[in-house]
C-alpha positions in Angstrom: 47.9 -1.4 21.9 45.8 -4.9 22.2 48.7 -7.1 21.8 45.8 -9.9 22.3 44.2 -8.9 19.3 47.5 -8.8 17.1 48.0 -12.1 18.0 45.1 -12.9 16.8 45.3 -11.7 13.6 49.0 -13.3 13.2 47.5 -16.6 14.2 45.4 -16.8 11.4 45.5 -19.4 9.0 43.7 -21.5 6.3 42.5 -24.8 6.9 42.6 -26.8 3.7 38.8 -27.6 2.8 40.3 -31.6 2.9 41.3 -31.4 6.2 38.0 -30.5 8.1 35.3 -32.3 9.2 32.0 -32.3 11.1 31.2 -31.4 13.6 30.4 -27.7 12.1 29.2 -24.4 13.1 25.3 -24.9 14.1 22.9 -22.5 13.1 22.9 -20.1 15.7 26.8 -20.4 15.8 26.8 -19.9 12.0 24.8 -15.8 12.1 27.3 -15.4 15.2 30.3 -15.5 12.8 28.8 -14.0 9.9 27.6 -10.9 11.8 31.0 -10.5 12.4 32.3 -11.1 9.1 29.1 -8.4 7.9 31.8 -5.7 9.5 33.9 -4.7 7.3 34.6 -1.7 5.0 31.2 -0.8 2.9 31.2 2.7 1.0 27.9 4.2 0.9 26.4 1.4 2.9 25.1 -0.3 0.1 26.0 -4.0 2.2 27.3 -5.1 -1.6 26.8 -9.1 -0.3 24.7 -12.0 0.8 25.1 -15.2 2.1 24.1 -19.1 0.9 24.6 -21.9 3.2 25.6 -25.0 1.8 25.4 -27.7 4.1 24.5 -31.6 4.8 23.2 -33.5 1.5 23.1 -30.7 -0.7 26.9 -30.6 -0.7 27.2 -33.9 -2.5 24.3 -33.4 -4.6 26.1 -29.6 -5.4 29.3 -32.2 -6.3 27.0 -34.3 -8.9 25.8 -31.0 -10.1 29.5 -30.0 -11.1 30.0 -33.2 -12.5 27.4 -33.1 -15.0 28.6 -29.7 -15.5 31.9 -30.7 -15.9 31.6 -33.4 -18.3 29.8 -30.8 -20.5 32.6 -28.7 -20.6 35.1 -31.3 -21.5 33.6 -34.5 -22.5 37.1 -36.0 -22.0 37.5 -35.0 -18.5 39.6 -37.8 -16.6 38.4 -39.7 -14.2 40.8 -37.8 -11.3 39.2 -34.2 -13.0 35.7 -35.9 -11.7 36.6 -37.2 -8.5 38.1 -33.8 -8.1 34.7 -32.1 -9.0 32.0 -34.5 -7.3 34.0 -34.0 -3.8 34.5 -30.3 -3.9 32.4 -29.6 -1.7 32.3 -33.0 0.4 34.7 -32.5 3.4 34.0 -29.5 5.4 30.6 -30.0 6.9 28.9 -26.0 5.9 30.4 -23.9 2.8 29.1 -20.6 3.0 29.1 -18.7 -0.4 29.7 -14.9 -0.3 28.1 -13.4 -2.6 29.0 -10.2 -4.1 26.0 -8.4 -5.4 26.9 -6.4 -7.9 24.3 -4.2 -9.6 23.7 -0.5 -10.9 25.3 2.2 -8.6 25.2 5.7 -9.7 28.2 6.2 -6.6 30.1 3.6 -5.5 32.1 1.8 -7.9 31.4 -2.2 -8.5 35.4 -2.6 -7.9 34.6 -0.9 -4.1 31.9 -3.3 -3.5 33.2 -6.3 -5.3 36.4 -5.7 -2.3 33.5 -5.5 0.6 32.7 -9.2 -0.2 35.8 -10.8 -0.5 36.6 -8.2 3.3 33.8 -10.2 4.3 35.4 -13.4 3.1 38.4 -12.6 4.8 36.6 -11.7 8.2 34.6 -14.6 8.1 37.5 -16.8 8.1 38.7 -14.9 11.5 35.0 -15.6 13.0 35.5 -19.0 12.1 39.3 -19.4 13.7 38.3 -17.2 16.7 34.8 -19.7 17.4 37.2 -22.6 17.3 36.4 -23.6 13.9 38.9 -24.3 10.9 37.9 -22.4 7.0 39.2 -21.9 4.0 38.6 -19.2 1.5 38.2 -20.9 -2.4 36.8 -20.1 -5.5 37.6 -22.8 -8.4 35.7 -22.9 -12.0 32.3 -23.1 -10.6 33.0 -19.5 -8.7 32.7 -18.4 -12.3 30.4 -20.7 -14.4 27.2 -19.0 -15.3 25.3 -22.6 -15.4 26.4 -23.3 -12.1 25.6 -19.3 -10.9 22.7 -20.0 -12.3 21.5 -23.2 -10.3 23.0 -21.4 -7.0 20.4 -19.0 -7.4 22.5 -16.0 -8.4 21.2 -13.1 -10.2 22.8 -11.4 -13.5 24.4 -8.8 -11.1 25.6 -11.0 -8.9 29.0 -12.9 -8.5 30.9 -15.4 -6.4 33.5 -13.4 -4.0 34.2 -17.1 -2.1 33.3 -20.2 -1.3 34.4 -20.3 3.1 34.4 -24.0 3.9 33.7 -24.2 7.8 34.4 -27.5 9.9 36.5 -28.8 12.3 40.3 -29.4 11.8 41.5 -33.3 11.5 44.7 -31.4 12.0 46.1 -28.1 13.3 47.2 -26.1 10.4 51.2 -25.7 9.8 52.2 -22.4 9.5 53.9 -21.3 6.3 56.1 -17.9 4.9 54.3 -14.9 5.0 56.1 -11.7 3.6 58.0 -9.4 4.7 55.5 -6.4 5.1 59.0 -4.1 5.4 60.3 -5.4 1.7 56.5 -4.7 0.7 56.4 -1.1 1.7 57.8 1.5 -0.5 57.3 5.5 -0.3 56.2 8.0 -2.2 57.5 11.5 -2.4 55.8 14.1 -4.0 59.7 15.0 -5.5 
């Protein structure tokens, strides 16, 4: 048994996306984590995912973009509803979309694939952690509004699994509950 690795994985946690700061993953640092995140489950091999850096300037100009887009959703959006939207992506210094691509399979269901990227999600938050880095795993409206899909560059078939925010902590992450994995389990008998 690698107790080490264990430890690891019980060490994990989120880093709330307001809480980190630059400096970020570089480039190189960056492909380093996400080949290690690229690792996980994938029937048929189909690699049912991609990745889309968002980073430096185009953060903030990806928050004026929800703005706009907000504000045509609910013309009387408050002014706390705006904030909200124009920072969204402001704090941690890279987001890194996952993107679940999502199209025609004759064998491997879209639900199978659709769980490869948000495994890969999941992972890339461990790369992160494990580099030294804080992350946090959200989605949020825009995960799921075709006009902003669209301006992210998505195809028809494709769909946001998670947005990973990536940066370094101003603070180290409190732990919380987790669940009992015993009170979880329950077994069937063929009986």
């Amino acid at each position: 048994m690698n107790k080490e690795t264990l430890a690891a994985l019980d060490a994990r946690r989120s880093v709330p996306a307001k809480q980190l700061q630059a400096p970020g993953p570089d480039a190189a640092t960056l492909v380093r984590m996400l080949q290690s995140a690229s690792r996980v489950p994938d029937h048929g091999k189909r690699v049912p995912f991609r990745f889309l850096r968002i980073a430096g300037d185009d953060r903030l100009a990806l928050g004026e973009m929800l703005v706009a887009r907000a504000l045509e959703r609910d013309p009387q959006a408050s002014d706390a509803v705006i904030e909200k939207d124009r920072g969204r992506f402001s704090h941690a210094p890279v987001v890194v979309a996952v993107i679940a691509r999502l199209g025609p399979d004759e064998k491997i269901p879209e639900q199978e694939r659709l769980l490869s990227a948000g495994c890969v999600c999941f992972a890339l938050l461990q790369a992160a952690q494990a580099m030294g880095y804080g992350a946090q795993w959200l989605t949020g409206w825009p995960a799921y509004d075709p006009a902003i899909l669209q301006a992210l560059g998505l195809g028809s078939d494709e769909k946001i699994a998670g947005f990973v925010h990536i940066g370094t902590p101003k603070l180290e992450a409190p732990e919380r509950e987790r669940p009992d994995a015993q009170a979880l389990l329950t077994d069937w008998t063929a009986g």
